[in-house]
N, C-alpha and C positions, 0 to 999 in steps of 0.2 A: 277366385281369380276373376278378374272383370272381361267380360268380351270381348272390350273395346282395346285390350292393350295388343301391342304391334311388338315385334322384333326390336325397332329402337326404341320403345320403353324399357324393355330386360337390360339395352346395353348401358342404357342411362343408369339403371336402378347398379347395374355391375361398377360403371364408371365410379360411383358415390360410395360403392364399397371397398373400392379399391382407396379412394381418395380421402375419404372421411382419416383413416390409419395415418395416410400420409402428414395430411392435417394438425394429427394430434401430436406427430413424430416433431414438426415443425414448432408447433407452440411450445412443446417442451423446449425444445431447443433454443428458442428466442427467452425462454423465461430462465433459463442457466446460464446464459450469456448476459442479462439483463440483470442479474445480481446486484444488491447497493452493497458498496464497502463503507466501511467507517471513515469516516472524513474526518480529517484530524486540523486541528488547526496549523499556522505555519508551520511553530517552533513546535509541534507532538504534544507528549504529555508531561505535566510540571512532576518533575522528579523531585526537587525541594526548592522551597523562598528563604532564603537567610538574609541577616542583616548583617555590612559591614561597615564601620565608619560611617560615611556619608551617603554609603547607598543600602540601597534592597536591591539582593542579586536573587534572581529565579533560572532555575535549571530546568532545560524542556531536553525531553529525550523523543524520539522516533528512530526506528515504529515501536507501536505499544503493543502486545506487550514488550522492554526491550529484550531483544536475541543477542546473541552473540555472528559476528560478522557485523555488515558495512553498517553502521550506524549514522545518523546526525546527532550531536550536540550541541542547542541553541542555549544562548543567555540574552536574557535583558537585565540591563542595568539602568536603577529607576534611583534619582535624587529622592534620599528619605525625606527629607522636607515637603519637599510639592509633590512627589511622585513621578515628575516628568522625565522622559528618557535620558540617559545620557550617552551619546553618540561618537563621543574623542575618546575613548578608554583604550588599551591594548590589553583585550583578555589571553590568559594561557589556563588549557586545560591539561590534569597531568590526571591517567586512570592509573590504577595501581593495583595488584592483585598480587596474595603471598606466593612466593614460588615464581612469578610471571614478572617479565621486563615492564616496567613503567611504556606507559605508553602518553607520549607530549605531545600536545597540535598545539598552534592560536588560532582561535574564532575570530571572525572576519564578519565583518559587514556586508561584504561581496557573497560572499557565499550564501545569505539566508533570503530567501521568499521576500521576506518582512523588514523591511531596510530598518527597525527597529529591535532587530536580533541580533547578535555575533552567534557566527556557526562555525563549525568545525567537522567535518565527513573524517571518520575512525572508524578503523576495523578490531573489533574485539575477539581476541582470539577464541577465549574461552568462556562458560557460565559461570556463574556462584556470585558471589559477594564483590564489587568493583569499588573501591576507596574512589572517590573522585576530588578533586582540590582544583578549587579553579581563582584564579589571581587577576585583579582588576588592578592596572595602573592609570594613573590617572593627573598628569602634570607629575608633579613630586609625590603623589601619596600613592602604597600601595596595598592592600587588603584582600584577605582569601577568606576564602570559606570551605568547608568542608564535608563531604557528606559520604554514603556508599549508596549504592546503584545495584541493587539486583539483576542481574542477567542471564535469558533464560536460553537453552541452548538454541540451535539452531531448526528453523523448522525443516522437515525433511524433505528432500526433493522434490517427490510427487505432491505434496501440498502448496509447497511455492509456485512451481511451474506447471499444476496443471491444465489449465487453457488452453496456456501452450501446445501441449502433449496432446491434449484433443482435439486441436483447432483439425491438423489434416485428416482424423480418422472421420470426422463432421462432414469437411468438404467434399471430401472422396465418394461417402456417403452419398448427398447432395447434387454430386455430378452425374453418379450412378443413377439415381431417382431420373433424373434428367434427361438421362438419352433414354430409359426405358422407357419415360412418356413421349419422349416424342416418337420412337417407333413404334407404339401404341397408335399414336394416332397417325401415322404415315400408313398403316395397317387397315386404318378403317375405324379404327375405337375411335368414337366421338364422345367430349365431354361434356 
């Protein structure tokens, strides 16, 4: 021990041991809140590209993987010729599943991110195997495609929503830490 140390050297050396924990409680916390998610593009993920007639239609599904509950369904519809968008079309999507009622939306323009998509927001009841048939009009002509769509079930509560569910037991924490330091130092503990 050195001779030269004083009373507030001990309280410094206490203050850094109290605080260093705190510290680490904090970084933790900034780095689970600081997570990257998967960034998906507008229309999610290409479920399938078929050809009909005169176009190439591409199915995007979000989120990926897809679940069952609130989904989107995008389409682009691309001139097979040049590949350039085509923007005048009225799509209908119909999902289908044995045993389960057909479920109909039309995708819309308005609805999608990507004013070069038609979307559709559906809720899918259930998992397993989904028929999906989706129909492009287009002046007088009109052409479907067809595919199935895997759906997986729902994710469970606590993994959807936990942020949420931790955000107050964080803050509370947080507020706690807060007034303990400040009547520390109203006390006399200096940091």
């Amino acid at each position: 021990m050195d001779c030269f140390s004083t009373d507030a050297d001990a309280r410094d050396d206490g203050a850094l041991g109290v605080l260093r924990p705190l510290l680490l409680l904090s970084l933790a916390a900034i780095a689970v809140f600081a997570q990257s998610y998967t960034v998906l593009a507008d229309g999610g993920v290409v479920q399938m590209q078929r050809s009909a007639g005169p176009f190439v239609i591409t199915v995007f599904t979000a989120p990926a993987p897809l679940r069952s509950g609130p989904v989107e369904i995008s389409i682009m519809i691309q001139d097979r010729n040049n590949q350039q968008p085509v923007l005048d079309a009225k799509i209908t999507i119909i999902l289908q599943k044995e045993g389960c009622q057909a479920i109909k939306s039309e995708a819309r323009r308005e609805l999608s991110k990507n004013k070069l998509l038609y979307a559709a927001l559906l809720s899918i009841p259930g998992d397993g195997p989904w028929a999906i048939e989706a129909t492009v009009v287009r002046n007088t002509e009109e052409h479907r495609i067809n595919g199935v769509l895997t759906v997986a079930p729902p994710r469970p509560f606590l993994l959807t929503y936990w942020w949420a569910l931790a955000l107050p037991p964080v803050t509370i924490g947080l507020f706690v830490i807060n007034q303990w330091l400040k009547r520390r130092l109203k006390t006399g503990w200096k940091i």
